[in-house]
N, C-alpha and C positions, 0 to 999 in steps of 0.2 A: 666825821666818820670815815670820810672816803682817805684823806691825809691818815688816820691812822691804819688804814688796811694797803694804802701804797708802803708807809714806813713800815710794817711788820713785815711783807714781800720782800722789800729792800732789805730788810734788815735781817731777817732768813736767810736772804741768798747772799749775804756778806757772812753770816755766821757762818755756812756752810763753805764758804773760801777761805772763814781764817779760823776754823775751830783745829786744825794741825796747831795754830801755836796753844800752850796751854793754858793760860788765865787770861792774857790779853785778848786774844781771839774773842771770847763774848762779850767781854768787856769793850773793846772796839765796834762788836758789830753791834750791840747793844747803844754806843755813842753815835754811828751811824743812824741807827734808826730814829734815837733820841733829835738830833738834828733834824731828821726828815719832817718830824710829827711836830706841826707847830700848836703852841699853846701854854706851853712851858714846861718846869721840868716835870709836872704830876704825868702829862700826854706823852713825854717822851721816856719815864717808865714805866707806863705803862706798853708802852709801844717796843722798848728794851725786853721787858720781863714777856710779850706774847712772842719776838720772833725768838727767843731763849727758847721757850717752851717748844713752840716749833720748831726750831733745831734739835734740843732735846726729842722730841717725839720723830723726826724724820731719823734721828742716830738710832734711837731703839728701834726703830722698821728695818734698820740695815744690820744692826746686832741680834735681830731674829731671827733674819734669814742668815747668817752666821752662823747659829745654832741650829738651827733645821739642815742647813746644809753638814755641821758636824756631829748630828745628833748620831749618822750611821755608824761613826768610830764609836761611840758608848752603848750599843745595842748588846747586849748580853753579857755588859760585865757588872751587872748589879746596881751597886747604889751608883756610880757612875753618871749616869742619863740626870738620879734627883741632883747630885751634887752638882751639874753643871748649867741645870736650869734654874739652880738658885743662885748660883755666881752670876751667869746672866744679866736674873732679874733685878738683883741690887743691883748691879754694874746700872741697868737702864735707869731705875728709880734714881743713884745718884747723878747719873748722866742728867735727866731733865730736870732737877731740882738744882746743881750747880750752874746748867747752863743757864736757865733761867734767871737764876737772881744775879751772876752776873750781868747779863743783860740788863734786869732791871736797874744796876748800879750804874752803869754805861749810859743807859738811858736816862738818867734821871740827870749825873752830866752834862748828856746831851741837848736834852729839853732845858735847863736852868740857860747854858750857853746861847742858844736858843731863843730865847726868852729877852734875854738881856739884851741883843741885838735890834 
């Protein structure tokens, strides 16, 4: 248990260095984390697919306050405000759902490689 909560940490805060590139980045930090988590490849996607999520869920906390802070330009111009809380909120939803299962692929990568060792 404690090995998968060090590789999700590890493997977060590698997402969060390389989520600039764009498919690699979770898929690598996803293979990071998959390495960390021993037990093979089920532990190491598992362990891909939670710091995914958690990358996913720290980006939508920082695309919130994105939108809080630009909610003042949409103030009185009607449909405006709904239109850009629903671009938003997809953009979030796909945000944690890509990063995640990339991760989980990375991860599972990682834990087979892993494994084999």
């Amino acid at each position: 248990m404690m090995g998968l909560l060090l590789a999700v940490l590890i493997g977060f805060i590698a997402m969060a260095f390389l989520s600039f590139i764009p498919i690699l980045g979770p898929i690598l930090a996803g293979f990071i984390a998959g390495l960390i988590a021993d037990g093979g490849a089920w532990e190491g996607a598992k362990a891909g697919f939670l710091s995914g999520l958690v990358g996913g869920v720290i980006g939508a906390f920082l695309l919130i306050s994105l939108a809080t802070m630009l909610r003042g330009f949409c103030m009185g111009r009607g449909f405006c405000g709904g239109l850009f809380a629903a671009v938003i909120g997809l953009g979030l939803i796909l945000l944690s759902i890509v990063h995640a299962l990339l991760g989980l692929v990375g991860g599972a990568v990682g834990g087979a490689i892993r494994g084999r060792t």
